[in-house]
C-alpha positions as CSV (number, residue, x, y, z in Angstrom):
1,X,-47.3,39.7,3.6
2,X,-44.6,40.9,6.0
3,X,-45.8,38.4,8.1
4,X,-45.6,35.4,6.3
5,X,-41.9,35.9,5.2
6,X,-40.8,36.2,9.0
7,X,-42.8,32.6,9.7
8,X,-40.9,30.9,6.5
9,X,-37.6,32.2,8.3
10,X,-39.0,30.5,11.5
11,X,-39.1,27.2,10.1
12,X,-35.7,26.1,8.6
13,X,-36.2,22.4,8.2
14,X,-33.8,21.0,10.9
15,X,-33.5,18.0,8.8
16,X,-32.0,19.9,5.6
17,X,-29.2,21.7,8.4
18,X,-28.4,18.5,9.8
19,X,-27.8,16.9,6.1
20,X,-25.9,19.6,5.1
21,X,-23.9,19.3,8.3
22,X,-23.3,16.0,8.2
23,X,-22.3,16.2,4.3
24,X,-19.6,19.4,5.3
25,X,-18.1,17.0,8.0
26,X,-17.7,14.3,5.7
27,X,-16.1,16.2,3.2
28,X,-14.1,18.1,5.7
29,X,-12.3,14.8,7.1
30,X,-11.8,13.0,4.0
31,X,-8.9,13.7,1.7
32,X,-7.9,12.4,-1.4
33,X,-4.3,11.0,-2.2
34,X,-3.7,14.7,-3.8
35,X,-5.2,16.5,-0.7
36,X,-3.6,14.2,1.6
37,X,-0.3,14.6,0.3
38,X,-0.1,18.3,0.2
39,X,-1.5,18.3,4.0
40,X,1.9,15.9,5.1
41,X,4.3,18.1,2.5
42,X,2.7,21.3,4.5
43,X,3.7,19.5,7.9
44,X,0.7,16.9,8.7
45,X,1.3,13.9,10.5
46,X,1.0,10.7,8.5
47,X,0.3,7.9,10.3
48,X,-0.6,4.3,9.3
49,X,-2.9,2.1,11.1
50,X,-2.3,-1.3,9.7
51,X,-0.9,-4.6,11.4
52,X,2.7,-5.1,10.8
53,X,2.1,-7.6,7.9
54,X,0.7,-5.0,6.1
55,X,3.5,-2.2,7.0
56,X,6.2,-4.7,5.7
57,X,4.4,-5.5,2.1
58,X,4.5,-1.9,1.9
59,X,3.7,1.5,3.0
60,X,3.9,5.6,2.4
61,X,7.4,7.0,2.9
62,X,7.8,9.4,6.0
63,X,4.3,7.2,7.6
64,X,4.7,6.8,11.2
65,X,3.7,3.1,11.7
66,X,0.6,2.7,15.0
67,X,-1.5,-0.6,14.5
68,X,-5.1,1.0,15.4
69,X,-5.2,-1.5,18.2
70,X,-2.1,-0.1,19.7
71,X,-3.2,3.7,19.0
72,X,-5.1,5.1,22.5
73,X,-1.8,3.7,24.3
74,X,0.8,5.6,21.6
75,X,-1.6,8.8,21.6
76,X,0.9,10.8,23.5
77,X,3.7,9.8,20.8
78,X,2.0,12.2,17.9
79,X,1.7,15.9,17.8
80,X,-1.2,17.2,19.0
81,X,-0.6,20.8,17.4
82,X,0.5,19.3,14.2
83,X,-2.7,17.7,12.0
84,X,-3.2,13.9,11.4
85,X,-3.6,11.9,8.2
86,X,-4.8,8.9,9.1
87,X,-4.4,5.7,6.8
88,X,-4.9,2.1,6.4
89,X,-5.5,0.1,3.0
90,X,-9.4,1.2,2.2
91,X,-10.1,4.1,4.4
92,X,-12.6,2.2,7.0
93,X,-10.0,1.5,9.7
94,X,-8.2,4.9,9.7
95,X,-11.7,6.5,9.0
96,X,-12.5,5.2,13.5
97,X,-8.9,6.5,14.0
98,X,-9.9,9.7,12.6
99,X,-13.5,10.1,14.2
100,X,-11.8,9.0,17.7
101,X,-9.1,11.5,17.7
102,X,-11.1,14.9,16.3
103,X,-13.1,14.0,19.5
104,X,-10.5,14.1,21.6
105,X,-9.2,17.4,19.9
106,X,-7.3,16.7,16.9
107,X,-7.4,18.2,13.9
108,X,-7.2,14.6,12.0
109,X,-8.4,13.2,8.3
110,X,-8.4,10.1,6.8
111,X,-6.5,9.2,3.5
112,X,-10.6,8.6,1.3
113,X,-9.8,4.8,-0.1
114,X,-6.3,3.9,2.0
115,X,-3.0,3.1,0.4
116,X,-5.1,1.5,-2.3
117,X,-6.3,4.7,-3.7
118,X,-3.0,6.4,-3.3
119,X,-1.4,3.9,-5.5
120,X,-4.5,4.1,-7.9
121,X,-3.3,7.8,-7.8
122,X,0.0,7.0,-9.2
123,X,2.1,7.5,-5.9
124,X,4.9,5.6,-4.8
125,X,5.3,3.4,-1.8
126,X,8.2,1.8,-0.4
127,X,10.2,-0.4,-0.1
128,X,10.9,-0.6,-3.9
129,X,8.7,-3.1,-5.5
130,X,6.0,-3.1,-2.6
131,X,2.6,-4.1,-2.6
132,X,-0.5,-2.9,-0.8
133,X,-1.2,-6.7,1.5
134,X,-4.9,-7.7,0.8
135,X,-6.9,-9.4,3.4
136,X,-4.5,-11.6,5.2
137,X,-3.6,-15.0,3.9
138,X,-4.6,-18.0,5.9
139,X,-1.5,-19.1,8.4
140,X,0.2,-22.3,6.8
């Protein structure tokens, strides 16, 4: 009886750990606009990966402004003893930003849902009157 017991323990289905892995490191990196918010009032680093376009329409007061494209040459420009919030309007941009710098060493999260879910949330962006930009217009 013994016996059998100790083989159970022996076999802990590797695929079960690795989901539950997986599952802790998604939760771990995504915040909401609450969780996010309290991380940059406690001293995070909120930065904002969007074009320019985007910054202007509007944007998260106290947001350091690094178009994702521009990112790996401003790395050395952010804190790397401080944590990261990344952001962008949806969460999928920021979410690379975030994946790319907890590899290199950062203790960085993404804003879950962007500036769209922050001002779902009820916060305020700036300027006064500002918008989250959509998808960008066609150029006329």
């Amino acid at each position: 009886m013994h016996h059998q017991s100790y083989e159970k323990r022996q076999d802990p289905r590797p695929t079960a750990i690795l989901a539950a892995i997986a599952e802790q490191t998604d939760i771990s990196t995504e915040l909401d606009p609450a969780t996010a918010a309290e991380r940059v009032d406690s001293g995070a680093q909120l930065v904002d990966v969007r074009q320019d376009w985007e910054w202007d329409a509007g944007h998260i007061e106290g947001a350091v402004h690094i178009p994702l494209e521009q990112l790996p040459g401003r790395a050395s420009e952010l804190d790397q003893d401080r944590p990261i919030v990344f952001q962008c309007r949806t969460g999928s941009r920021s979410s690379f930003a975030t994946q790319a710098f907890r590899e290199a060493g950062y203790e960085a999260f993404n804003l879950a849902g962007g500036l769209e879910a922050w001002v779902e949330d009820g916060r305020e962006i700036e300027p006064a009157g500002g918008e989250v930009a959509g998808p960008r217009p066609d150029a006329t």
